[in-house]
N, C-alpha and C positions, 0 to 999 in steps of 0.2 A: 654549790653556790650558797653564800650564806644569806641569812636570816634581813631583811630589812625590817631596822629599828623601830619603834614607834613614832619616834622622835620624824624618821626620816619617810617613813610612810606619811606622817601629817604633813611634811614639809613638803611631798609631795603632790598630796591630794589638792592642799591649797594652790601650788601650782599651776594645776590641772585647771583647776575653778577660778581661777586668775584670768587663765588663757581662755574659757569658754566665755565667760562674762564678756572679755574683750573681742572675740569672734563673733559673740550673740549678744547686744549690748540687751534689746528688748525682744526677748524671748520670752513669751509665756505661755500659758498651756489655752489650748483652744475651749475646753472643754469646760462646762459651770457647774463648779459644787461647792458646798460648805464644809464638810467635813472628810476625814481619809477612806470614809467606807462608801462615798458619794462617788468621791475618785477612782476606785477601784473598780467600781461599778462601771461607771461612764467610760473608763479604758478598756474593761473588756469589751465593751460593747461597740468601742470604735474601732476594735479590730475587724468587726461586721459592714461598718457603713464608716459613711464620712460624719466629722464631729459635727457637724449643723443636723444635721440628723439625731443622733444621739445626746444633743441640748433640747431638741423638739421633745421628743421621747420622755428624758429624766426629769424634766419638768412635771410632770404628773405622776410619772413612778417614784419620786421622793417623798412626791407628798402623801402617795398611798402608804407605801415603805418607809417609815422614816427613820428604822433602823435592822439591825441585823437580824434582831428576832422577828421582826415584821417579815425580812425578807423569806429567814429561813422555815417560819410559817406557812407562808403563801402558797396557795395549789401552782403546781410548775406551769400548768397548762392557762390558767388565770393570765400567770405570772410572763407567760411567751406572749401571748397577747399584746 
């Protein structure tokens, strides 16, 4: 099978993203954050609970944590709390 082009990969991806926008006009993410390590965060953690829960939660854990070195600081057991 051969190789699909860049060219043809983009023309497809956009595609893709065409037809979802049109399936999903207003689509957005349940989940409240500022930044991508906020996000990260708040999805794994919605794999655990529902996202109303885990907006309850990241509210006070951002603001404790407010970035990676905060997080990767943190005693775990503090941090499970």
């Amino acid at each position: 099978m051969a190789r699909e082009s860049a060219n043809a990969k983009l023309a497809r991806v956009n595609q893709i993203l065409a037809r979802l926008a049109r399936t999903y006009p207003d689509a957005h993410c349940e989940l409240n954050y500022s930044n991508p390590l906020e996000l990260l965060i708040a999805t794994i953690l919605s794999a655990r609970c529902t996202d109303k829960q885990v907006n309850l939660v990241t509210a006070n854990l951002f603001k404790k944590y407010p970035s990676a070195t905060d997080f990767a600081g943190a005693d775990p057991v503090e941090l499970e709390q």
